[in-house]
C-alpha positions in Angstrom: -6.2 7.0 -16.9 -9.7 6.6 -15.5 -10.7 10.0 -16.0 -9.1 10.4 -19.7 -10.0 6.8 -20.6 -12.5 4.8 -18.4 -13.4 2.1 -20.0 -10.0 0.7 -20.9 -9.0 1.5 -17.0 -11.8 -0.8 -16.0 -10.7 -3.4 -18.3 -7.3 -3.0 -17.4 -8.1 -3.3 -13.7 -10.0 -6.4 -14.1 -7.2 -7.8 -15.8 -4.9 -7.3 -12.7 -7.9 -8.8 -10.7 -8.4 -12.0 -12.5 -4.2 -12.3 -11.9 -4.1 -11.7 -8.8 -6.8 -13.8 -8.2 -5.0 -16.7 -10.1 -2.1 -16.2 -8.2 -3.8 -16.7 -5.2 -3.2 -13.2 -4.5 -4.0 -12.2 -0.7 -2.6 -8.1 -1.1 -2.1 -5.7 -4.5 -0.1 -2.6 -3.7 -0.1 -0.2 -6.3 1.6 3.1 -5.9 -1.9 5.2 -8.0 -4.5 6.4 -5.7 -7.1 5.5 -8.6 -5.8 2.1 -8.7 -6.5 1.4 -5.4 -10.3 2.1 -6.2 -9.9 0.5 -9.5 -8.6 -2.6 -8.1 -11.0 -2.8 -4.9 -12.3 -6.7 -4.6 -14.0 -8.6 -2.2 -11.3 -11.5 -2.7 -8.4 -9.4 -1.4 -6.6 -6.1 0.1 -5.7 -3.4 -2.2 -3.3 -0.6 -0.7 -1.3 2.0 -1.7 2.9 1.8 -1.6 3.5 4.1 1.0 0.6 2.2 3.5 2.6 -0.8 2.3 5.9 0.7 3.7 4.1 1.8 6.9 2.7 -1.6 7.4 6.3 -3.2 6.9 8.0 -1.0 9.1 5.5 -1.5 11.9 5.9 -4.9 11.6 9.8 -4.3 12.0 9.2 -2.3 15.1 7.1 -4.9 16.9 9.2 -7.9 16.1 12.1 -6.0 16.9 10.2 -4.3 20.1 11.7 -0.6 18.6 9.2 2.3 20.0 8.8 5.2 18.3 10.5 7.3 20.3 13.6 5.5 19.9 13.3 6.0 16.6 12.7 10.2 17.2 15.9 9.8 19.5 18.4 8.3 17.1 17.1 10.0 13.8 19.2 12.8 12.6 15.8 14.4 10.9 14.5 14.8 14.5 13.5 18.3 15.4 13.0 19.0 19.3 10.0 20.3 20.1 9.5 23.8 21.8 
């Protein structure tokens, strides 16, 4: 949207800002790359969905003290290495 329509993007984005910011807002996740630079304020943390999911699962793994390779052990996905 930035690139087609830029000046509506910006309004758009400072839209979500003021919201956020009214909300109390401390995090946006937003699942578009340009949104994340759209977004960008000094008030708060803008990141993209999957960084989100990342951050959520690490979290999971610490409180749940799960190391990664346990994870590679029990996951069917797992290829061994040669």
């Amino acid at each position: 949207m930035k690139s087609v329509y830029p000046k509506l993007a910006s309004e758009i984005a400072s839209k979500r800002v003021d919201d956020a910011l009214q909300a109390g807002a401390d995090l946006l996740v937003t699942c578009c790359p340009f949104c994340v630079l759209n977004l960008e304020s000094e008030n708060f943390k803008v990141i993209d969905l999957t960084e989100f999911f990342w951050l959520c699962n690490s979290v999971e793994l610490l409180e749940n003290n799960i190391s990664d390779e346990d994870i590679l052990k029990k996951s069917p996905n797992t290829q061994k290495k040669i």
